[in-house]
C-alpha positions, 0 to 999 in steps of 0.5 A: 698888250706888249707885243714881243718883237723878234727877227724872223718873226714875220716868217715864222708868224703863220709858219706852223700852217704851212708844216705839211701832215705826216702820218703816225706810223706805228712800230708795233714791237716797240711799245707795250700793249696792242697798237692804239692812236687814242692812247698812250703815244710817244712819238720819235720825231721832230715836234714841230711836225709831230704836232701837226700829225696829232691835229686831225686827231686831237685839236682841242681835245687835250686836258693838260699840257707840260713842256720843258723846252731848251732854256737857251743857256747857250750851252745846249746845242740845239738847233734850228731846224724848221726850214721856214722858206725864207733867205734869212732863216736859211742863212740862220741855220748855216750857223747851228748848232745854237751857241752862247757866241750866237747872237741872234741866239734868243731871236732863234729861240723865239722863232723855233717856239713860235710855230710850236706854241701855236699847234700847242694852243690848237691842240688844247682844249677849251678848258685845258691848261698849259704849263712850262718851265723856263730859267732866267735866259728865256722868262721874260721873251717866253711870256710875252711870246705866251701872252701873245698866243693865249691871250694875256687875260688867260694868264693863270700865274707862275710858280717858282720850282726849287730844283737846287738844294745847294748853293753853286760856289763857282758862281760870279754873282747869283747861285741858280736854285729855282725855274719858273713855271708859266701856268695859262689856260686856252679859255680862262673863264671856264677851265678848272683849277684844282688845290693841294690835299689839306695835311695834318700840320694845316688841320693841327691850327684848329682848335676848339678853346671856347668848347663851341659844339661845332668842333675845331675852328681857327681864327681870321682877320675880320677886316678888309685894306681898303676902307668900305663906308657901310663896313665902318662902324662899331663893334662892342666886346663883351668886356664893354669896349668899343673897336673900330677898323684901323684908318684906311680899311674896313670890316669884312662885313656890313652891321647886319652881317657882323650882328648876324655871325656875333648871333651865331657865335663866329666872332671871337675876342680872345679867351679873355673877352678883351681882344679886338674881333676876329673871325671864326672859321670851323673846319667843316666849313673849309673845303677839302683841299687848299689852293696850291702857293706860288713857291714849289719847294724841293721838300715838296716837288723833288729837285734835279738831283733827286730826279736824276738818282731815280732815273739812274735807278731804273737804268742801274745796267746801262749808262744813262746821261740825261742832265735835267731831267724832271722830278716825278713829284713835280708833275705829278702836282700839276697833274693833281692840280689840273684834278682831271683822273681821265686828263689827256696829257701831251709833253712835246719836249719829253726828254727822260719821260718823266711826264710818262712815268708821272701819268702812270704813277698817278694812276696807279695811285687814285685809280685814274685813266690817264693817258699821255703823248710824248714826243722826242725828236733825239736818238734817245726817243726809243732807248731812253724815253721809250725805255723808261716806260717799257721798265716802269710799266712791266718792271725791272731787274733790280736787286736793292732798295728803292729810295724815293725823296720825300722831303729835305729841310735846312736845319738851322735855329729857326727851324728848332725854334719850330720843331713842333711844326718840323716834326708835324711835317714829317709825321704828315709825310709818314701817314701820306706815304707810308703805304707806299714803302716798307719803312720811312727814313729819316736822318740829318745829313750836312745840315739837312733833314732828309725824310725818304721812303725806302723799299726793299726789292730782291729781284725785281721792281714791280712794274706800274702798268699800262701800256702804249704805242710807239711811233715815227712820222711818215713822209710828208702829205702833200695836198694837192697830190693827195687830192689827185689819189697820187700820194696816199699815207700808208695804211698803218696810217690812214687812222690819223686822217678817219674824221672830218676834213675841218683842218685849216690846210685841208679845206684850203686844198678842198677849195682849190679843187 
């Protein structure tokens, strides 16, 4: 395996077991619902030290894991802060905040993810996922810093978002309309991947024209690319004809299976009896869902503009500037395809809360119990991230329609070449959601199809439920005091350490005793 090379690495490498345990103080009047460390959580306070205050609690037990971390453009601002004891990081942090002029800008970057990703991977469950989104700048060091801590063979894949509907006309050279997500599981061998619902236009293919009892079925290829010598033969059509697999491949099957499903009426040579075999494969024989595709159009998983009207809709009083938030639609697909209704959920890079927002969504839809953590180590953790939940959960001041944007399609002559399978889209889209809003808009807008669902409110949004604990990290624990009985953690923080002391750095102190 590539081994990603970065300055400070030798640092940093071990750097996340030297980060001291803080307690989780709890700030009763600003969360929702009674105090509770084993439910939902957003956490204010640097991530880094967040996520080893979670370990006592919840190392291997998360289901699922969202991060959308700094994409290291150059013109975020963000800062190394993790004060790792070493003269060179100390002359590293000097020169913050982090700039496109910074040219140890992308070495700084893999330093601050490091010790993050590997509480990360801690904190996972055995059978759970983890998932980041990341952009050109950081693709390419961020997997290899992936394969590096999860293990290559863990690699589930990637997906391409397209978060832009439009083209960037002020660019040199490429317009930006995608970021990548990095999908890898803590033990690939035994986590669960879930699919898509099946919709009506992927139904629609089936059809039934030889009347078979069976009901609608479909056709597929019956030969496999590369050539299998017991799967080389003959197969003889009604009509007389003899067809053969082209050179350099094979049939799916051996003779006795292909004589077996020729028996059971499932190889169809086209209405006339004269076309080279296929398959058939009957709908009730398809599983109920479909595997997700690589590609997450904006049709089907929102965009950043979208993502940005919805927030500013439950802030209409206040003004909000967040640049990048994420689209709910978006991790709520991750969230159904993780199938997990009772998945622990952990976002370590919350920002706007949208990972929050979608668990309870999610919810509130299927009837799950979800539960989230968030951390936010910005200002904005309690009037932004906190905020956001506190209105979706009990509702808000809203006098209005709600839209939502169910999905946006380019009209061009292709796609009116296709109106059937335009049109099947949207009438899927309108009997998936229609329930959820009083009417479903539909409009062409600049050369756009625009499908959105559309609710009237005339006082108040109503809320989603639910409820959850915020909270700050304490002063730092120091093992040895501890151990004396000199520093204990507050009471209201004593919870986070009620388990058995399996913790790398408290047997490490237990053995010095």
């Amino acid at each position: 395996m590539t081994e990603l090379n970065f300055k400070g690495k030798e640092f940093v490498y071990n750097h996340h077991l030297a980060v001291p345990f803080r307690p989780l103080i709890p700030h009763a009047e600003k969360g929702i619902g009674p105090v509770s460390l084993d439910g939902n959580l957003i956490i204010h306070g640097d991530n880094l030290h967040a996520l080893k205050a979670l370990l006592p609690i919840y190392a291997g037990k998360v289901d699922c894991i969202f991060i959308d971390p700094p994409y290291n453009t150059g013109n975020e601002g963000w800062c190394y802060n993790d004060n790792v004891n070493a003269p060179m990081i100390k002359e590293w942090l000097a020169s913050n905040p982090i700039g496109i002029e910074d040219g140890l800008r992308h070495d700084k970057w893999c330093a601050m993810m490091w010790p993050r990703l590997r509480l990360l991977h801690e904190l996972l469950a055995e059978d759970g996922i983890f998932w980041i989104t990341l952009d050109d700048n950081e693709a390419a060091r961020g997997k290899l810093l992936l394969d590096e801590i999860f293990g290559d063979k863990n690699f589930i894949g990637s997906a391409i978002w397209q978060k832009k509907y439009s083209t960037k006309s002020d660019t040199n050279f490429l317009s930006p309309e995608h970021d990548f997500i990095f999908i890898y599981a803590k033990n690939k061998e035994i986590a669960e991947f879930d699919g898509l619902d099946r919709t009506e236009e992927q139904d629609s293919l089936y059809k039934n024209p030889d009347n078979d009892p069976r009901g609608v079925w479909t056709s597929d290829n019956l030969l496999r690319t590369e050539a299998r010598d017991y799967a080389i033969f003959e197969i003889i059509g009604p009509n007389g004809e003899t067809y053969f697999p082209p050179k350099g491949s094979s049939w799916r099957f051996n003779r006795e299976k292909i004589d077996d499903l020729r028996r059971d009426n499932r190889i169809w040579f086209g209405v006339d009896g004269k076309s080279r075999p296929r398959l058939k494969r009957f709908l009730e024989d398809v599983r109920n869902t479909v595997p997700a595709q690589t590609i997450w159009k904006y049709a089907e998983v929102g965009h950043s503009d979208s993502a940005k009207k919805a927030l500013q809709l439950i802030f209409q009083d206040v003004d909000v500037a967040f640049a990048t938030p994420k689209p709910i639609q978006l991790v709520q697909r991750i969230l159904r395809l993780i199938g997990k209704p009772n998945a622990l959920v952990l976002d370590s890079f919350s920002g706007s809360g949208t990972t929050g927002h979608a668990v309870l969504e999610s919810n509130k839809r299927d009837g799950g119990s979800r539960r989230f953590i968030l951390i936010e180590m910005e200002d904005y953790a309690d009037q932004l991230t906190a905020e956001r939940l506190r209105r979706v959960i009990i509702g808000f001041d809203f006098k209005g329609t709600l839209r939502s944007e169910l999905m946006r399609e380019k009209i061009n002559w292709t796609q009116l070449q296709k109106a059937q399978k335009l049109l099947n889209a949207v009438a899927s889209i309108e009997n998936l959601h229609a329930h959820e809003y009083d009417r479903i808009k539909k409009e062409v807008k600049d050369g756009d199809l625009i499908v959105t669902g559309e609710k009237t409110v005339t006082e108040r949004a109503e809320g989603l439920g639910g409820s959850f604990t915020y909270c700050t990290l304490g002063a730092p624990l120091e093992l040895d005091n501890l151990l004396r009985g000199e520093t204990l953690p507050p009471y209201a923080g004593m919870y986070t350490y009620d388990i058995p002391l399996t913790v790398t750095a408290f047997e490490a102190g237990l053995r010095r005793l």
